[in-house]
Backbone as CSV, one residue per row, in Angstrom:
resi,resn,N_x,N_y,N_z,CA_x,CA_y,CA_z,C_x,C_y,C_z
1,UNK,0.856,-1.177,0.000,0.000,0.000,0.000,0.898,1.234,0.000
2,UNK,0.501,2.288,-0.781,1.581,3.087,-0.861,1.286,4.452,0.442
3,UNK,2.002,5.356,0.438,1.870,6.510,1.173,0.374,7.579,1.819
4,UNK,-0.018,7.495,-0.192,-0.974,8.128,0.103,-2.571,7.527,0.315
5,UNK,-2.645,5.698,-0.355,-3.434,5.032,0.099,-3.310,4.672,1.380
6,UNK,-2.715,4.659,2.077,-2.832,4.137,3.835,-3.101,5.563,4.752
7,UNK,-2.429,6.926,3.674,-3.129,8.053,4.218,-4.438,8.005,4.213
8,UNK,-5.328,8.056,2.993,-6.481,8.252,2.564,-7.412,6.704,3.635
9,UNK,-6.786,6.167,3.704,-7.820,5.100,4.497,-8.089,5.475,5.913
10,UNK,-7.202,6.090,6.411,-7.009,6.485,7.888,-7.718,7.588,8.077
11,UNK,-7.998,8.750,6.949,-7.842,10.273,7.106,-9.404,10.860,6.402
12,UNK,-9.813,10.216,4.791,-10.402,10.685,3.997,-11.734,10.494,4.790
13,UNK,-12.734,11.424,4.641,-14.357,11.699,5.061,-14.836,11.259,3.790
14,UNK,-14.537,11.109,2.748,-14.878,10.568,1.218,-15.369,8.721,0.929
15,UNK,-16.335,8.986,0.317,-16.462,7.483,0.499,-15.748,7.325,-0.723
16,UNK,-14.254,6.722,-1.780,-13.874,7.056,-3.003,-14.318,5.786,-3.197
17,UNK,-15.010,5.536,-4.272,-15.164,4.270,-5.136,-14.898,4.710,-6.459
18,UNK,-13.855,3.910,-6.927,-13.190,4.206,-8.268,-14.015,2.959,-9.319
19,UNK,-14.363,3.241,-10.556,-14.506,2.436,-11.600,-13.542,2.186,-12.574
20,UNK,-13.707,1.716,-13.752,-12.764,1.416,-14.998,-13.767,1.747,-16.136
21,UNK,-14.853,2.174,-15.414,-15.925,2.360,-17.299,-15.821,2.886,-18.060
22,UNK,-14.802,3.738,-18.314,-13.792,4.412,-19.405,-13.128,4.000,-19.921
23,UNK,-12.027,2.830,-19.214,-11.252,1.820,-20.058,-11.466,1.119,-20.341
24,UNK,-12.847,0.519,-19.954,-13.694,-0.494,-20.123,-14.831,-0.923,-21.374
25,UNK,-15.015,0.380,-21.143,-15.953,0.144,-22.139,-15.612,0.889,-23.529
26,UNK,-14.657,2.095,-23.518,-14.082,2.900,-24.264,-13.139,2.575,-25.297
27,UNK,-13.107,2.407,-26.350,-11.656,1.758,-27.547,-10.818,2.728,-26.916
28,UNK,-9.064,1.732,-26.811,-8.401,2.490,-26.383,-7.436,2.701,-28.123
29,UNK,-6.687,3.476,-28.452,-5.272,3.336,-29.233,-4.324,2.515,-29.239
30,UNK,-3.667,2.002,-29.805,-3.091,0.163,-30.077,-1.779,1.291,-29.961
31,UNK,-1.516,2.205,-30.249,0.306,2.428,-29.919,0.034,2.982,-28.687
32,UNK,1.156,2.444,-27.866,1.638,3.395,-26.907,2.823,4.019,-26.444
33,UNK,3.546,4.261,-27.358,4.482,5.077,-27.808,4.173,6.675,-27.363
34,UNK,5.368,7.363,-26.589,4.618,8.571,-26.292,5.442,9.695,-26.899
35,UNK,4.548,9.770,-27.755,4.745,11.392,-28.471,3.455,11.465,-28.956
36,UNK,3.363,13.087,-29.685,2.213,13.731,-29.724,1.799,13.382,-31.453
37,UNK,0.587,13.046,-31.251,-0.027,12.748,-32.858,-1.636,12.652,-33.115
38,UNK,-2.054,12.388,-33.771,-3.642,12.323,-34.205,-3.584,11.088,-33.770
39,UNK,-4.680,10.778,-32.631,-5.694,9.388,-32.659,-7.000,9.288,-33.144
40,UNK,-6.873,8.172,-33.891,-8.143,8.391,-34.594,-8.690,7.065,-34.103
41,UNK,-10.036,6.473,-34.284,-10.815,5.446,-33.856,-10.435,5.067,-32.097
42,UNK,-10.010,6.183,-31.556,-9.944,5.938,-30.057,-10.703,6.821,-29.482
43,UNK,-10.937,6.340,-28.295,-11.075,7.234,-27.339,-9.996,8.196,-26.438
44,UNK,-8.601,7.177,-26.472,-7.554,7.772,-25.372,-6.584,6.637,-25.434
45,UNK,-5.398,7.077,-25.084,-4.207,6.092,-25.310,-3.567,6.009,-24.155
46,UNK,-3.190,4.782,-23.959,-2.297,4.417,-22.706,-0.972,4.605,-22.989
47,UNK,0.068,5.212,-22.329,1.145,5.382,-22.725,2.470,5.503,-21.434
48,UNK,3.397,5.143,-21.910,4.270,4.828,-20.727,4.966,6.010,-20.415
49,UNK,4.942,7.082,-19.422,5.418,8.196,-18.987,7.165,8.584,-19.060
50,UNK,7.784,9.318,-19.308,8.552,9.778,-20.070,9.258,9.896,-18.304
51,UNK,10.415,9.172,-17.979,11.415,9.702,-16.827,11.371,11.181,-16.727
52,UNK,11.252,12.222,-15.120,11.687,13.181,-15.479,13.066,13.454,-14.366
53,UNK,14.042,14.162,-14.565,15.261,14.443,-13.724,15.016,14.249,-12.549
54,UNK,14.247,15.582,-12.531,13.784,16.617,-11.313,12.318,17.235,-11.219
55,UNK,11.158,15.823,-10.807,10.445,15.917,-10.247,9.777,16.778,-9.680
56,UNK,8.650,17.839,-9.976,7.860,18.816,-8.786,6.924,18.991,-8.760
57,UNK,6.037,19.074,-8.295,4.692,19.510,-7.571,4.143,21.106,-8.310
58,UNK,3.676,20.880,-9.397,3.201,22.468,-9.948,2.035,22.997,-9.605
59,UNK,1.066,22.426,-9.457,-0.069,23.165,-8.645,-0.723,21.852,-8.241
60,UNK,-1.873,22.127,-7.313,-2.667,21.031,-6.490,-4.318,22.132,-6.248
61,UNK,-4.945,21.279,-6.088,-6.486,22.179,-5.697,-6.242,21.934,-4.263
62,UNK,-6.716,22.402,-3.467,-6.490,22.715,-1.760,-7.777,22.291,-1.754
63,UNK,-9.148,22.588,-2.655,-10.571,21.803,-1.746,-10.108,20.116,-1.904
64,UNK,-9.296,19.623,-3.263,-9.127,18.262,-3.216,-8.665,17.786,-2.168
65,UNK,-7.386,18.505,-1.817,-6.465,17.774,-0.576,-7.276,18.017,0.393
66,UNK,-7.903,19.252,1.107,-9.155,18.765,1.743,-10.058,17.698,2.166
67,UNK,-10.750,17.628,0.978,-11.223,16.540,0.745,-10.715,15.218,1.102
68,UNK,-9.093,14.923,0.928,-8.723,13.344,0.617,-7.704,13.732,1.962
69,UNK,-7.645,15.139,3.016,-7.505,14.523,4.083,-5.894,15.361,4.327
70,UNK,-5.704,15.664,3.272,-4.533,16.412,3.413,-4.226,17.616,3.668
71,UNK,-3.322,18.240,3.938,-3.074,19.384,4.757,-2.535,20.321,3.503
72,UNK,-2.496,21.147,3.902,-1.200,22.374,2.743,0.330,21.743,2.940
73,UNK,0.323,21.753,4.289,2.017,21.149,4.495,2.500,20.076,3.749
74,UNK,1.267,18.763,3.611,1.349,17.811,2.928,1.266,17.894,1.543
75,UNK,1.091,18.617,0.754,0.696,18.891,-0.498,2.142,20.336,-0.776
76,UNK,2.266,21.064,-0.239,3.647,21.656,-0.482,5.302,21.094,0.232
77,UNK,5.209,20.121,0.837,6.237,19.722,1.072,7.270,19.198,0.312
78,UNK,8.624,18.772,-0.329,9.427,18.535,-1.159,9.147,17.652,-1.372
């Protein structure tokens, strides 16, 4: 269980129930190769995320972290 799931179980007022009926039921794109191009006969492409150096935190919504239990400290911390 990672960091922020054993947070969210302990912390969140949210009841979260997640689905898949988007990937599920949705055609996905057969490449997943990541660069930028026209998909056509998809809905959305799965694609394997690009390493980055140096990692950061560019913005966050504060009602979300709210919500899922988190603080400002927790959400601006390094």
């Amino acid at each position: 269980m990672n960091l922020l799931s054993n947070h969210l179980k302990h912390t969140s007022t949210l009841p979260l129930h997640f689905t898949h009926l988007f990937t599920d039921e949705l055609p996905a794109d057969i490449e997943t190769d990541n660069h930028r191009r026209t998909v056509t006969a998809a809905c959305f492409s799965y694609v394997k995320p690009k390493t980055v150096k140096a990692p950061k935190l560019v913005a966050y919504s504060k009602e979300v972290a709210m919500d899922l239990g988190l603080s400002d400290a927790d959400c601006e911390s390094d």
